[in-house]
C-alpha positions in Angstrom: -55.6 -22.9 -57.8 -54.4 -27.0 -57.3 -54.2 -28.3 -54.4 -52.2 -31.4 -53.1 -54.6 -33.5 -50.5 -51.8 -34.8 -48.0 -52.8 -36.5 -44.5 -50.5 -35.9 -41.4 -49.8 -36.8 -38.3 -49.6 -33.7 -36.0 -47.8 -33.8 -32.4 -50.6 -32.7 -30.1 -48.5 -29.9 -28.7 -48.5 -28.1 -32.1 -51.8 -29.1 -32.8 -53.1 -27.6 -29.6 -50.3 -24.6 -31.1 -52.2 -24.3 -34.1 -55.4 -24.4 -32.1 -54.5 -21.2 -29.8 -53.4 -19.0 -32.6 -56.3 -20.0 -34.5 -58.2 -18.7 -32.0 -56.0 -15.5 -32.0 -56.2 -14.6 -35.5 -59.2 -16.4 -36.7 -58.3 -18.5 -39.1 -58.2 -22.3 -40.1 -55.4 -24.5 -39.3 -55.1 -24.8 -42.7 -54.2 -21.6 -43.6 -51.8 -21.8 -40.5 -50.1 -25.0 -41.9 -49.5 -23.5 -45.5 -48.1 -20.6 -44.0 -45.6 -22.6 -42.2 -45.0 -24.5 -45.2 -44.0 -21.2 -46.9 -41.8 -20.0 -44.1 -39.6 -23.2 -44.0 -39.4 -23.5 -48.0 -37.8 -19.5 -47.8 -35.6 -20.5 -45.0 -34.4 -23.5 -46.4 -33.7 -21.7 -49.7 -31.9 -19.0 -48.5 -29.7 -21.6 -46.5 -29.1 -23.7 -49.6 -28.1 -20.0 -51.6 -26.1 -18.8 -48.8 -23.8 -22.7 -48.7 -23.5 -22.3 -52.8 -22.7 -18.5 -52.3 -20.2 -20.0 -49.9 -18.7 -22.5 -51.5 -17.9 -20.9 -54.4 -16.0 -18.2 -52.7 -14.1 -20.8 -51.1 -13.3 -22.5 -54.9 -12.4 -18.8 -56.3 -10.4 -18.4 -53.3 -7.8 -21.5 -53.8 -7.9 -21.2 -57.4 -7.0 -17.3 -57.7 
């Protein structure tokens, strides 16, 4: 597997987020981090599907 070496800057509220559910599940932050990545990429897709879906109903509807 790549992987993609990025540095961040992290708000220390969601830093001290990450820290608590880390504790929780017992994990690393940086499993908690990619898994956020992957929820906002699946969001953000299904949003960007959903406007195309959208406006191409609104097209076939003022051409038909």
């Amino acid at each position: 597997m790549n992987t993609h070496n990025y540095l961040i800057r992290v708000k220390d509220e969601h830093w001290e987020d990450i820290q608590r559910v880390k504790t929780l599940d017992n994990c690393s932050a940086n499993s908690i981090i990619n898994e956020g990545i992957r929820l906002v990429v699946k969001k953000k897709m299904e949003e960007l599907s959903t406007l195309r879906k959208n406006r191409t109903s609104l097209q076939n509807m003022v051409s038909a």
